[in-house]
N, C-alpha and C positions, 0 to 999 in steps of 0.2 A: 890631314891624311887624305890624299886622293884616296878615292872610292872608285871599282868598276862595276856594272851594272846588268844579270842576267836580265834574260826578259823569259819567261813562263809564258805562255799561252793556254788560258784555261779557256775550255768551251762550256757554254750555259747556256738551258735552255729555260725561257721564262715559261711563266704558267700560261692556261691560256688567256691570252687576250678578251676584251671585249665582243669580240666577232666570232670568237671558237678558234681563234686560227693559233699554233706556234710558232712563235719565232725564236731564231736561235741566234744570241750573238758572241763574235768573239771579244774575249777579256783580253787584257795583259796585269803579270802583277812585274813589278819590278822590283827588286830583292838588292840593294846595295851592299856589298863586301869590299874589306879591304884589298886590295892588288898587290900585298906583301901577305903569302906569295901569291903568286901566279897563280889566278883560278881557273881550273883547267875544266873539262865539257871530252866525255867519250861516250861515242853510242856503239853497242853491243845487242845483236841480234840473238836471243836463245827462240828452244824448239822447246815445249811443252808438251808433257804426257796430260791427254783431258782425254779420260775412260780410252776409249777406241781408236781414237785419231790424235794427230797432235797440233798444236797450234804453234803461231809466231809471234813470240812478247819484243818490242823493241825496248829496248833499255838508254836512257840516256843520264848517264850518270855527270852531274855535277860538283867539285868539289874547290870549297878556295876555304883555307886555315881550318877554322873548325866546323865549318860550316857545309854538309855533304847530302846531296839531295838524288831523288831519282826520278825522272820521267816515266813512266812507261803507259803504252800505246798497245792496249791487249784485247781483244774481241769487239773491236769498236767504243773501246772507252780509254778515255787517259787519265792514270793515277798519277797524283804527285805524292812521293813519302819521301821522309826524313829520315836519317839515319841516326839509330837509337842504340845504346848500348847490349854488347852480345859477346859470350864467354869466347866465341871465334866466330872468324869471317865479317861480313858486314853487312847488317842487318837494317829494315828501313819497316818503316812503316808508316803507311797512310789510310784514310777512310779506314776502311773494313777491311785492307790488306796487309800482309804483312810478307814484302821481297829478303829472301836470306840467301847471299852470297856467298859460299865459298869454293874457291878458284874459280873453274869455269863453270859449275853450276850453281843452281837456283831450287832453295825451295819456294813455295811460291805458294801462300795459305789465303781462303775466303774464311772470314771469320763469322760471315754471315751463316755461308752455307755449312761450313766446320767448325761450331766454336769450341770444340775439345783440342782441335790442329791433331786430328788425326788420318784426314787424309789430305795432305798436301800435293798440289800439283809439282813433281821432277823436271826440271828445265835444265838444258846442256846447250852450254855457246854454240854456234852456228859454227864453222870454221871457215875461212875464205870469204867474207860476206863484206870486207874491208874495199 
């Protein structure tokens, strides 16, 4: 069975060096999936309610058979989550986060900062941002 091959880009930052200094390099992981079917790659821009202001999560959602992942690129940091069973919509989780889709929004949980998930960040798709 041919295989096709996403590429991730994680960014890491080591500790400090010998001299004090950080350096930061980039990784790749490579993730082979079958190509039956078609693994397909959509990014989607949402608006997030954070207290007073809102912010912009970029969403890159990957999916090929069972295998359904999500990028996203939010206050200067990028989470990678997995998508994990959920009574509706589709739900991801990584690190300390947890992305919940349904239709065009998002709830969007720090479980560091919330670990009851009782106050969730509101996210609604961008429209036009295609």
């Amino acid at each position: 069975m041919r295989k096709t091959s996403f590429i991730l880009r994680f960014f890491a930052a080591l500790s400090l060096s010998f001299f004090g200094s950080v350096n930061a390099f980039a990784y790749s992981l490579v993730i082979e999936v079958p190509d039956d079917p078609e693994p397909t790659k959509e990014t989607v821009v949402y608006q997030c309610n954070i207290k007073t202001k809102k912010e912009r999560v970029e969403a890159t959602y990957y999916n090929a058979g069972n295998i359904a992942l999500v990028d996203l690129k939010w206050n200067g940091k990028q989470i990678i989550a997995s998508n994990v069973i959920a009574a509706s919509g589709a739900k991801y989780v990584g690190a300390e986060y947890i992305w919940w889709t349904q239709k065009d929004e998002v709830t969007f949980y720090d479980l560091i900062n919330d670990p009851k998930q009782e106050m969730p960040l509101n996210c609604v798709e961008e429209k036009g941002t295609e």
